[in-house]
Steps between C-alpha positions, in 0.01 A plus 500: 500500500407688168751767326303759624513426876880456488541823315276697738679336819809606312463875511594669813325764632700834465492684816478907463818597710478812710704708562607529874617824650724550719430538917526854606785531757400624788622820641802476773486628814682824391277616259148376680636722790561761286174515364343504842750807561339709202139450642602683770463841478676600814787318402451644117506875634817431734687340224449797265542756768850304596562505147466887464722545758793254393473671136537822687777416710668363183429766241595797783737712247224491237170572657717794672726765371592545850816420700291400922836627637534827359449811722384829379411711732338749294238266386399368845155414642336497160186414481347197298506590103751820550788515226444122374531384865191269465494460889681791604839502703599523858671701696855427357336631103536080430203355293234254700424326174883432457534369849237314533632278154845456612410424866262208285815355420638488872212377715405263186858383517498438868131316489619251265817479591415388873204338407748232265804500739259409818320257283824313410671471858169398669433253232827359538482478910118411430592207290770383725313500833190326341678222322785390722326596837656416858792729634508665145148592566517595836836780430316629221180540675642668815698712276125601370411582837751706588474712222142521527545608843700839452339771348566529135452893446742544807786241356476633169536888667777393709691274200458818292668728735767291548578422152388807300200557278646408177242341255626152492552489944151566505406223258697249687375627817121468394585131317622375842201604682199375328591163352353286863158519379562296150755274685186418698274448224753288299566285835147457517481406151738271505391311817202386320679398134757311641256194609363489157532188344663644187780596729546146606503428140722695371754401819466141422647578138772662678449858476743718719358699749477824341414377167154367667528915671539681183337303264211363680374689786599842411347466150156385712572795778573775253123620523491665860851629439412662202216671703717609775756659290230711367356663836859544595589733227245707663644450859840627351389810365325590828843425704660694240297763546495485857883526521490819241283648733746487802798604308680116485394417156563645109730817573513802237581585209302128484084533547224261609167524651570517831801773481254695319258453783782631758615748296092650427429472914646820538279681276158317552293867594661655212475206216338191609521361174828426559436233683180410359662366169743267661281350733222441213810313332601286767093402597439444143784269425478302824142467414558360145756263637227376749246472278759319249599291806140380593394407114799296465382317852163452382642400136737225618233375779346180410214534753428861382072441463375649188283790532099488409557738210781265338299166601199643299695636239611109510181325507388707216760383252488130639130528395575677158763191418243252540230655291 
């Protein structure tokens, strides 16, 4: 072989080396339901409208010079814009703008609050029943029953009476009486998880019990019970508002919607709007919170079909890509 074969047979061939980037992670589950969330306009508009009244419940002594439980007399029955009152006052000379931020705070307070408390205690009993099943099952399930069987608005009345009407009885009261429905769910939940095999997994490693509850299937039944504690903030409010009305619930010198409801009743003929701007408080918040509740549903649902507007929009920038 000459010199000149062995020194081309000798050079190796240098290979341009590229650069590789780096694999996009994909979005989690949190964030791709999120940005399902912000297509929704409903959901949008409730979320801002919930919004607006949370920063009004919390910025009360600023947005209003005010005091909701101060009577004058002389200043009573004002119409809307009179003296600085932007929406008048009633018959007591308070201001409607005043009392309808501070009773924000209360029937906000009482949504959320009853909305979390139910959420943990049928959770827990939820949980429970599911995974260990049997006689635990059964008690818990007939303890559903039962309270499902009385009338809540009636037990809550009666509790109330008996009691008082302070602000924490009633919260108690309405935590007590609405936490059957997300036991249910939770049971039902759990019924289904508990064959999985990654539950037989993580028991053959020797996982307790509740370590396969609260790190497994709660993390994978968190969905539906984050969409249930939503619609019943909503359901609070109303029950709130319901037991204002009759005289059981918030008590003065304290306000919400549905004392000023009771309280404007008396002079519907000579004011109606009165009542009017409670009642557009509580329909508009309960209706945000729906709205909220049924984006978040539709968010966190993995069989939620796309719509024919989005699958275009989606077929159009496939088609750009590949171009």
């Amino acid at each position: 072989m000459s010199e000149a074969n062995l020194q081309t047979s000798a050079v190796i061939p240098q290979v341009e080396v590229q650069s590789v980037k780096p694999l996009k992670r994909p979005p989690g589950p949190w964030r791709t339901a999120w940005s399902k969330f912000r297509r929704n306009p409903y959901a949008m508009s409730g979320l801002v409208i919930l919004s607006i009244f949370v920063f009004g419940a919390l910025f009360a002594p600023w947005l209003t010079k005010y005091d909701p439980a101060k009577i004058d007399l002389m200043f009573a029955n004002l119409k809307a814009g009179t003296d600085g009152h932007l929406l008048g006052t009633d018959e007591m000379g308070r201001d409607i703008f005043a009392r309808l931020l501070y009773s924000a705070r209360i029937s906000l307070t009482v949504g959320f609050s009853v909305a979390i408390g139910s959420v943990l205690i049928g959770t827990m009993v939820g949980a429970i029943s599911g995974f260990f099943g049997g006689f635990i099952d059964t008690c818990f399930m007939r303890l559903v029953d039962v309270m499902n069987s009385i009338p809540l608005l009636f037990l809550n009345i009666l509790v109330l009476a008996i009691f008082g009407t302070e602000f924490r009885y009633m919260i108690i009261v309405l935590i007590l009486t609405s936490w059957m429905s997300v036991a249910r769910l939770v049971r039902g939940t759990f019924l289904q998880l508990r064959e999985m095999q990654y539950v037989e997994a993580a028991r053959a490693i020797g996982v307790s019990n509740f370590g396969i509850i609260f790190r497994h299937l709660l993390r994978n039944s968190s969905f539906p019970i984050i969409v249930n504690a939503t619609l019943m903030v909503g359901a609070a409010i109303l029950s709130e508002s319901a037991l204002s009305y009759l005289g059981l619930g918030i008590q003065a010198p304290q306000t919400s919607w549905g004392l000023m409801l009771s309280n404007a009743q008396e002079f519907m003929l000579v004011d109606p709007l009165q009542a009017v701007y409670p009642g557009i408080c509580i329909l508009v918040v309960v209706l945000a919170v729906n709205f909220i509740g049924d984006g978040i549903q539709d968010s966190l649902n993995p069989r939620q079909k796309m719509s024919e507007r989005r699958l275009d929009r989606w077929r159009k920038s496939f088609l750009k890509s590949k171009i």
